[in-house]
C-alpha positions as CSV (number, residue, x, y, z in Angstrom):
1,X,-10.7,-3.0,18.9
2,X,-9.9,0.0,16.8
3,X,-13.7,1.8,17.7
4,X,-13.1,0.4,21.0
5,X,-9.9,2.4,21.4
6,X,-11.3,5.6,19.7
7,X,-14.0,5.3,21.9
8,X,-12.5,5.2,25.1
9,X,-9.0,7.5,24.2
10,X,-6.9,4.0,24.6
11,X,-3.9,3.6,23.0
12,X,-4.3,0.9,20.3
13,X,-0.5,-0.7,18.4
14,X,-2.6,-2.5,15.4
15,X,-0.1,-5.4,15.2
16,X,-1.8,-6.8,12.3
17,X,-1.0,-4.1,10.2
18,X,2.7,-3.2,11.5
19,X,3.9,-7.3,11.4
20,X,1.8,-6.6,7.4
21,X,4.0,-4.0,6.6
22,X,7.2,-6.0,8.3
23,X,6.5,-8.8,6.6
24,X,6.5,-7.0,3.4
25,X,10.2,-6.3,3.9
26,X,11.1,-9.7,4.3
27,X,10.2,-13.1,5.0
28,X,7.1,-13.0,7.2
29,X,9.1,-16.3,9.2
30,X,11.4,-13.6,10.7
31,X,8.8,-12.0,12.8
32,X,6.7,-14.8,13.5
33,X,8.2,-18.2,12.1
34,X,4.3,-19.7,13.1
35,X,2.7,-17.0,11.4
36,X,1.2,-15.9,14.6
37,X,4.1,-16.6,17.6
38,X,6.5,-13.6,17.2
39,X,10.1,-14.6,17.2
40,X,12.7,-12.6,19.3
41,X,12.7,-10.0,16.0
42,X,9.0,-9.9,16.2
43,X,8.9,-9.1,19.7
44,X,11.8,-6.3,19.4
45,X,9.4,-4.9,16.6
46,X,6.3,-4.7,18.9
47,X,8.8,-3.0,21.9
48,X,9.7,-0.4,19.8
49,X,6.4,0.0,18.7
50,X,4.6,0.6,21.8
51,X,7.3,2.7,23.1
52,X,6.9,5.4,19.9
53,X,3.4,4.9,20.6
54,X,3.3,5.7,24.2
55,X,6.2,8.0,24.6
């Protein structure tokens, strides 16, 4: 996805690496208690990231 996005000019939010970093800050559970489902804090996290990335 990442050479995909370089490619083209597309915006890319790597996820993997920000809910990574998020879940070094605390429990991974509170972003995504099923390890891949993001919980309401998870999806807040993504929001906020997509809007610094596209505003």
């Amino acid at each position: 996805m990442r050479e995909l996005a370089d490619k083209y000019g597309a915006h890319l939010l790597p996820a993997d690496s920000m809910f990574t970093e998020l879940a070094a800050t605390t429990e991974p559970e509170h972003w995504a208690a099923d390890g891949v489902h993001p919980t309401p804090a998870g999806h807040a996290a993504l929001a906020a990231a997509w809007l610094r990335l596209v505003a």
